[in-house]
C-alpha positions in Angstrom: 0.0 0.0 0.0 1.4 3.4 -0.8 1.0 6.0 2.0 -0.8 8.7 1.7 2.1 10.8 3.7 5.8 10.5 3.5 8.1 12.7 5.0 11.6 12.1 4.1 15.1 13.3 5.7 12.9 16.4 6.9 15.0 19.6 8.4 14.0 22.5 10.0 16.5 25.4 10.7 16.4 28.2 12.7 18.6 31.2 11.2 20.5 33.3 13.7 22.8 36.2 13.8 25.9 33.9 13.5 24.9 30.5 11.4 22.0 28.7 12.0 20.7 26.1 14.7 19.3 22.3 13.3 15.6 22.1 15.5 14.6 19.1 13.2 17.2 16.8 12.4 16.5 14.4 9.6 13.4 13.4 10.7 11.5 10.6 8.6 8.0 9.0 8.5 4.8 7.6 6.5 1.1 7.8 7.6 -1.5 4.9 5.3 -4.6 5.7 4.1 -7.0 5.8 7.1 -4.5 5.2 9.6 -3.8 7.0 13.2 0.2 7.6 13.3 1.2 8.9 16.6 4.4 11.2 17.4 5.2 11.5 21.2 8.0 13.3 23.0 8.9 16.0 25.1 8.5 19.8 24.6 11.1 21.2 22.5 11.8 17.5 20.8 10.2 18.5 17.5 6.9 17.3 17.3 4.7 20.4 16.5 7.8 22.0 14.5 7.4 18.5 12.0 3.4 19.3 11.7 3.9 22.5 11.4 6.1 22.0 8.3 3.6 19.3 6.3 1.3 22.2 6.8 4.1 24.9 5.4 3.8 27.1 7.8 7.0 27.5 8.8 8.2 31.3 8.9 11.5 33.1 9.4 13.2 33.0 11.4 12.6 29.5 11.5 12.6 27.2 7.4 13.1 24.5 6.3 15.8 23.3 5.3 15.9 19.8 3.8 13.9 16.7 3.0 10.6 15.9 1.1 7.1 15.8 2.3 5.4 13.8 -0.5 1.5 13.9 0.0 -0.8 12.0 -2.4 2.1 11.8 -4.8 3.4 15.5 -4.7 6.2 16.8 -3.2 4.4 19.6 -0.8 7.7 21.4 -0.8 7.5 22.1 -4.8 4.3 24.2 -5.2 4.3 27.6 -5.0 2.3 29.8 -1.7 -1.3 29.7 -4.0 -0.9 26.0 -4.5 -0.3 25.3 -0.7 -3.3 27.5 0.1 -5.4 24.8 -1.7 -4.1 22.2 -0.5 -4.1 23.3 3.3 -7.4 23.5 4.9 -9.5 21.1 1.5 -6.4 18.2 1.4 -4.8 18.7 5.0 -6.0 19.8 7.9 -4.9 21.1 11.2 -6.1 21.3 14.7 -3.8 23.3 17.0 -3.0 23.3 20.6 -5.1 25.9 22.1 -8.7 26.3 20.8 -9.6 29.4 22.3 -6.5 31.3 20.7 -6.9 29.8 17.5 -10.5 30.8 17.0 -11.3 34.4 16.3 -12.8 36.6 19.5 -14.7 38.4 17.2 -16.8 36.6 14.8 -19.1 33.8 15.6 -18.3 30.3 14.9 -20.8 30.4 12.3 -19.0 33.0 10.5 -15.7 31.0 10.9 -17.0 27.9 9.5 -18.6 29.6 6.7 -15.1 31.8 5.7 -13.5 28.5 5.5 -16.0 26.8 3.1 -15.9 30.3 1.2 -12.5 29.9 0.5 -12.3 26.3 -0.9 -15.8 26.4 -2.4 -16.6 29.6 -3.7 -19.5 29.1 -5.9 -21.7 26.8 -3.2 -25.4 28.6 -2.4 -25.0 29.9 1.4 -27.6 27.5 2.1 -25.9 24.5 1.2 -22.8 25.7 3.4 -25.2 26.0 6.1 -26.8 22.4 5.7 -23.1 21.5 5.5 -22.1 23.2 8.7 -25.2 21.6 10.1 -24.3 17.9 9.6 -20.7 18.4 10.5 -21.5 19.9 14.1 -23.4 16.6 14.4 -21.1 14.8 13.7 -18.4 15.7 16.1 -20.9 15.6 18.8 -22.5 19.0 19.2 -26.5 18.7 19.7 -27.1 22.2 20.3 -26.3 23.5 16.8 -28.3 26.7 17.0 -27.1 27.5 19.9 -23.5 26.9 19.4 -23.4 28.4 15.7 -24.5 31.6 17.1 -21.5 31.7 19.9 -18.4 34.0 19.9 -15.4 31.2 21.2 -15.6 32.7 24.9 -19.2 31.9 25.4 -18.0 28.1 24.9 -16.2 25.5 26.7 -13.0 24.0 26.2 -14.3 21.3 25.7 -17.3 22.7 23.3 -14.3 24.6 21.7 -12.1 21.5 21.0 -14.9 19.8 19.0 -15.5 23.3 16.7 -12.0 23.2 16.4 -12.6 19.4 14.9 -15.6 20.6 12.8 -13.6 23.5 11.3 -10.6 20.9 10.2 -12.8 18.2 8.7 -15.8 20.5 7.2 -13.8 20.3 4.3 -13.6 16.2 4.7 -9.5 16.1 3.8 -7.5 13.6 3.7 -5.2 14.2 6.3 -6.0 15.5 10.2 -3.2 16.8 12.0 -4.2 17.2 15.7 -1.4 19.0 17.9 -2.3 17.8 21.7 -5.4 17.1 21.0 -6.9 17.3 24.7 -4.4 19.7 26.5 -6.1 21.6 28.9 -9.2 19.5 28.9 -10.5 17.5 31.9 -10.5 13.8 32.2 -13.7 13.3 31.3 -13.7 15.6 28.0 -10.2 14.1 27.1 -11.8 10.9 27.1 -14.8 12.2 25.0 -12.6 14.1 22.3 -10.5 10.7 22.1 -13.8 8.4 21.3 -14.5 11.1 18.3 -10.9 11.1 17.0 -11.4 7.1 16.3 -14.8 7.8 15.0 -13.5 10.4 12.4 -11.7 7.6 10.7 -14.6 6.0 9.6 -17.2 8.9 9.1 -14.6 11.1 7.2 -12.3 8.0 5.7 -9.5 10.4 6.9 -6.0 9.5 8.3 -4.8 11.1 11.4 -1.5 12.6 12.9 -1.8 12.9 16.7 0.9 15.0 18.5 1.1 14.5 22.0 3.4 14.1 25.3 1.0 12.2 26.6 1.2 7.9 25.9 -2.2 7.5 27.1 -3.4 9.4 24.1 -1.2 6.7 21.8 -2.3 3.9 23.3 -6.2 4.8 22.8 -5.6 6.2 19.1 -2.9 5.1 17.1 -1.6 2.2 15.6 2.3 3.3 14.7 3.9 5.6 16.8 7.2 7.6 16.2 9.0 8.6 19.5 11.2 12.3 19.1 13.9 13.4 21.2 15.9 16.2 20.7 14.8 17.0 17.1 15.5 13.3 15.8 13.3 9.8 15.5 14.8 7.7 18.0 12.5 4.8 17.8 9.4 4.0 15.8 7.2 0.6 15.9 3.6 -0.5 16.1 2.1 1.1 19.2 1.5 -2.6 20.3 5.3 -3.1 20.0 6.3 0.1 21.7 4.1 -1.1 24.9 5.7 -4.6 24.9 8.6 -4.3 23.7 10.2 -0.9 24.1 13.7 -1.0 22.7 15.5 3.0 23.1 16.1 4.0 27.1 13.7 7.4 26.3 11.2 5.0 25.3 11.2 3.2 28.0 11.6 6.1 30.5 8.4 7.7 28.8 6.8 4.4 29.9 8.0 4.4 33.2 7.0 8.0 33.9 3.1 7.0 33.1 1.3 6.2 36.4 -0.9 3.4 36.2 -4.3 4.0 38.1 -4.6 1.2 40.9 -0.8 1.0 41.8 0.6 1.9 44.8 3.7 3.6 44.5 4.4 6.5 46.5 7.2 8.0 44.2 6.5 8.9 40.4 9.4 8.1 37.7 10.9 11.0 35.9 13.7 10.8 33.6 16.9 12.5 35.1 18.1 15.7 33.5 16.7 18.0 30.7 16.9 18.0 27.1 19.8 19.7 25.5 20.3 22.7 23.6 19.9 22.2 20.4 23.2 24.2 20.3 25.2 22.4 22.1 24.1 18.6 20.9 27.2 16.2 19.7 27.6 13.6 17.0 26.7 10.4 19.2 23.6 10.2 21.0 21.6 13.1 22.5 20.5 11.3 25.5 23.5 10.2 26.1 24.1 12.5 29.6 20.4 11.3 30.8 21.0 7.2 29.8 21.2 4.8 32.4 23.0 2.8 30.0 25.6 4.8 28.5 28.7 4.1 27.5 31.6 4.7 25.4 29.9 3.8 21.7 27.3 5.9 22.7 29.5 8.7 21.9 29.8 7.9 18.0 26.9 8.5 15.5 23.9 6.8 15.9 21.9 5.1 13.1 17.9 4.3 13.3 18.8 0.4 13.6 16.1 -2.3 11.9 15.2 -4.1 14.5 12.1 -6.2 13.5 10.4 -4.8 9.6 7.7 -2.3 11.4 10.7 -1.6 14.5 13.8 0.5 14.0 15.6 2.1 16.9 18.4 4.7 17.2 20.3 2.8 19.8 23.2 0.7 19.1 23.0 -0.9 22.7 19.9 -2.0 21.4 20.6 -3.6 18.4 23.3 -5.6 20.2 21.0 -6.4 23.1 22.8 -4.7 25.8 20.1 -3.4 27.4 
């Protein structure tokens, strides 16, 4: 099966007065046709930066500087600003982090909806984009249309907000969602709520998904393949059933560790010693090297994304050779 995504080698660069910094470092993957890929990792490993770039809306002083992004059979990175402005919002989609400062304070979410079917459908009768608007409320769970269509985004909850936020990105019906932390900021219960849609868009809108989040639980209740980021590189990528079982890179399995399990009894929570580097000041070998439990000497040479299984590759020589 060909995917429907393929980012290849990707690199993002931020430009400074003296040379330039590498944020995303070669940073590779593929997302099927109607398939939830997950990418997990710490603030400041990457994650939003990669989305951010399929979407091309990197600006200076941040660009990008390397690698493909090959959607449906194009190379995003080839077509001009007007030919990305088609694509984003009809063929991709995007739901960002914080739904009340993405949605404008001023107009109505009815008027919001509408401006984006406006721009992708200009010649469709008002009426029909309202019967549209209408059906995709519905479908993301909204029962008091009406009511909600004629809101300004602080008159709703986050919660309420979250699913417009979902409406907006798949009125459209594209073939690719990128959600960036999908429930931050959202109780447990809503989480749980805005986690039972995101597996029910797959089948209403026959749309793959691209869920960026710190946050495993999320992973584990979404996705079937999962790429783990660390300091602007892939360090390991599998099935999500893999990644549970069978973790393989020592960030992988400290992520793992640091999720508390409801019913245990352990007084002390896990966290992974140290901090992420500076991008700045990261070396040839392995970037988490000074926070590895395992580290030694070959840790200090280049590492390679190792094959370790067809769907599992690691960048970890210790793991390759067992070690750990």
């Amino acid at each position: 099966m060909q995917p429907l995504l393929d980012v290849r080698e990707l690199e993002v660069k931020l430009s400074k007065r003296r040379g330039t910094t590498t944020l995303v470092d070669g940073v590779s993957f593929c997302v099927y046709p109607r398939e939830s890929f997950g990418i997990v990792g710490e603030s400041g490993c990457g994650k939003s930066l990669s989305a951010l770039s399929i979407m091309r809306l990197i600006s200076y002083p941040l660009h990008i500087g390397g690698g493909e992004i090959i959607f449906g059979g194009q190379n995003l990175m080839m077509l001009s600003k007007k030919e990305m402005q088609k694509v984003r919002g009809r063929e991709i989609s995007m739901i960002f982090q914080e739904p009340m400062t993405s949605l404008d304070p001023i107009f109505t979410i009815e008027n919001q909806l509408i401006e984006i079917l406006q721009i992708h459908f200009k010649k469709m009768p008002r009426n029909v984009m309202l019967e549209k608007i209408h059906e995709v409320l519905k479908k993301v769970g909204i029962a008091q249309v009406e009511r909600v269509i004629a809101s300004y985004p602080h008159q709703l909850s986050g919660g309420m907000l979250q699913r417009v936020m979902i409406a907006m990105a798949m009125i459209c019906e594209p073939k690719l969602l990128i959600a960036d932390e999908p429930t931050t900021a959202l109780d447990v219960t809503i989480q749980a709520q805005i986690l039972s849609l995101m597996n029910d868009l797959k089948e209403n809108f026959s749309a793959s998904i691209v869920i960026i989040t710190h946050d495993l639980g999320v992973i584990a209740e979404t996705c079937q393949r999962v790429a783990v980021l660390y300091a602007g590189q892939v360090v390991e990528q599998a099935t999500v059933s893999d990644i549970f079982s069978n973790p393989l890179h020592p960030y992988t399995k400290g992520l793992l560790k640091s999720v508390k399990a409801l019913g245990k009894r352990d007084k002390k929570l896990y966290s992974i010693s140290g901090m992420v580097p500076s991008m700045d000041s990261v070396g040839a070998g392995c970037r988490f090297y000074e926070r590895c439990e395992y580290a030694g000497k070959e840790c200090l040479e280049p590492q390679e994304l190792y094959e370790i299984s067809p769907e599992h590759i690691c960048r970890c020589v210790k793991s390759k050779e067992g070690k750990i």
